[in-house]
N, C-alpha and C positions, 0 to 999 in steps of 0.2 A: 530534197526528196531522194531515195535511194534509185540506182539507175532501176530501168522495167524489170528486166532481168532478174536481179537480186529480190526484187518484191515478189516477183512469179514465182521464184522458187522457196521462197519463204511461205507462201498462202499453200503450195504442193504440201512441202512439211508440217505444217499446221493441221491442213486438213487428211495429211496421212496418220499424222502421229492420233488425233480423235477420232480420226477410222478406226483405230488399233485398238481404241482406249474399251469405244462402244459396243462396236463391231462382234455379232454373232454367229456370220456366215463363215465357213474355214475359207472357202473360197474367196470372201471378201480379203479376209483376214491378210490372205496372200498375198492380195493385190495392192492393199494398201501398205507392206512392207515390201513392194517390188517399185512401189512407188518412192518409198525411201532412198531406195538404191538408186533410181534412177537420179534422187535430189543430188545423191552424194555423188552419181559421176560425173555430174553437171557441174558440181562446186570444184570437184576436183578438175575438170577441165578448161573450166573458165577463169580457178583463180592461180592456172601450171602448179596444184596440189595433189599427192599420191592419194587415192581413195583414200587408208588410213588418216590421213590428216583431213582428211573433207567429211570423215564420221565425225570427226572433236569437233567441228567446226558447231554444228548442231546437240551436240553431246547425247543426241537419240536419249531424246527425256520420253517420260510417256505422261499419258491421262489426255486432259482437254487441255488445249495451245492456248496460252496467255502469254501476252506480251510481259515482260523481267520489266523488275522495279531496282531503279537506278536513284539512292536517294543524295542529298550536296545538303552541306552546314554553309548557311553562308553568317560570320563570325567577325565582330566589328569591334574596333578599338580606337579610339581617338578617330574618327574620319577615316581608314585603314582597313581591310579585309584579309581575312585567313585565310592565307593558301597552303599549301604542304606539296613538295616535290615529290612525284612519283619514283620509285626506283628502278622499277620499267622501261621507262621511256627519257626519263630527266629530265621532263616539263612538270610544268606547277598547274595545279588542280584546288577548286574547293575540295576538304575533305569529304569523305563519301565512300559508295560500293552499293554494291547488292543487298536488297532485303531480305533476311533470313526467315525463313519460316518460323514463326511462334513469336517475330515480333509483330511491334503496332510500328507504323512508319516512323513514330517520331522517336523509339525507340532504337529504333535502327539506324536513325542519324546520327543522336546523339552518342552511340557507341561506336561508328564509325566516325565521328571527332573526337572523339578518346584514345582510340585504337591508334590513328594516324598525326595526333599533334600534342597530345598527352592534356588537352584542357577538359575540363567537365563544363559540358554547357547546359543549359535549359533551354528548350524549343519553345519560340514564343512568338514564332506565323506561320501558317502555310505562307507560303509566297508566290512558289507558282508550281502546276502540273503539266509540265510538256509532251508530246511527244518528238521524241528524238528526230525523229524523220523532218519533221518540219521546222529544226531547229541551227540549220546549215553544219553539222557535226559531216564528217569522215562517213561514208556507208559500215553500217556492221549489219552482219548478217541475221542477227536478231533484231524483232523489234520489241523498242525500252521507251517505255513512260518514263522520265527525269521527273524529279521531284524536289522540291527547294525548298527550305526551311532557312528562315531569321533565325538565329540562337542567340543568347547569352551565358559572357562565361564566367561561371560561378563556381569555379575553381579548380585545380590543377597547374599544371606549368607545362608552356611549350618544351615539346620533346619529340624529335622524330618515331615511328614507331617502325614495324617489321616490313610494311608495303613504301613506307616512305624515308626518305635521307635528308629531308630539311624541311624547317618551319617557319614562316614568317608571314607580317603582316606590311599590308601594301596600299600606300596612293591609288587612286584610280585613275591617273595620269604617269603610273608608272609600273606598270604589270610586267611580271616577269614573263618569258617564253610560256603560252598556256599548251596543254596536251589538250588537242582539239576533240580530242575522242571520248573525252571527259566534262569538259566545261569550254565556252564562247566567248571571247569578248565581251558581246552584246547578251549576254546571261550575265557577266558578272557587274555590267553596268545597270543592268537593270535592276539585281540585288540593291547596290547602293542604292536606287529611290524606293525600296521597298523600305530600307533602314532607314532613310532619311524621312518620308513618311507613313509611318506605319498604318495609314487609316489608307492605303491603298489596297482596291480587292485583290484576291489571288488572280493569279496570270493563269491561263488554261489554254487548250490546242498546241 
């Protein structure tokens, strides 16, 4: 779970930014972007961040606060799983990213296993919906539902792509460095029994 702190000022934001969205009173209106400010001196104080860099932290979205959709291919080959090296960080990751407006999820996965390992797959489980929070990950200042899809790949060829620098598949007794703020140990072992028995239900919480 994310420390108090980080949650408190996530639920401020939340309910400042759908103040903003709804909100008819001018006087509201004010307050609910003074409460903004207040999130961003906060972040910037607590994370030794300049204001400027504690607005991107939030990227001051507007409408009604929903938690970001974080979707993973997880992609099997002989007993083996797909990872792809970030160029970010230079840890290994299921492929994935953010879901784009005007896809369906499993659209979004399988072009984000396109995008970053050059295979074409078909999405052929949910597997599981997590929330990140409860998922031992890194604190990020967002909160993201993770989403996990079984695929099969029915064609293309491994190839790094623009977010990644390598591609390979792997033992699950021999994982490379994972970028924790991405993908778990215990998410990726738990794909494998999802591949090894597909008649298992989706994972959820």
């Amino acid at each position: 779970m994310p420390p108090l702190w980080l949650e408190q000022l996530r639920r401020l934001q939340a309910l400042a930014q759908t103040g903003l969205q709804y909100g008819r009173d001018a006087y509201d209106l004010e307050r609910y972007a003074a409460i903004l400010d207040s999130v961003d001196a906060l972040v910037a104080a607590l994370g030794g961040l300049s204001i400027e860099a504690a607005r991107e932290v939030f990227v001051r979205e507007t409408g009604y606060a929903t938690p970001k959709i974080d979707v993973r291919g997880a992609v099997f080959d002989a007993g083996r799983i797909l990872l792809v090296r970030e160029r970010a960080d230079g840890l290994w990751t299921l492929p994935g990213g953010w879901a784009d407006v005007g896809e369906s999820p499993a659209e979004a996965v399988a072009k984000e296993v396109r995008e970053e390992s050059g295979l074409e797959v078909r999405v052929a489980k949910l597997a599981a919906l997590w929330d990140r929070d409860r998922q031992g990950h890194p604190p990020n200042p967002h909160h993201i539902y993770k989403v996990f899809f079984i695929c099969d790949v029915v064609g293309g060829a491994a190839a790094a792509g623009a977010e990644t620098s390598d591609v390979g598949f792997f033992p699950p007794d021999a994982l490379p460095p994972l970028s924790l703020g991405r993908v778990t140990p215990a998410q990726i072992r738990r794909m494998f029994e999802h591949h090894q028995d597909p008649s298992l239900p989706t994972d959820f919480e």
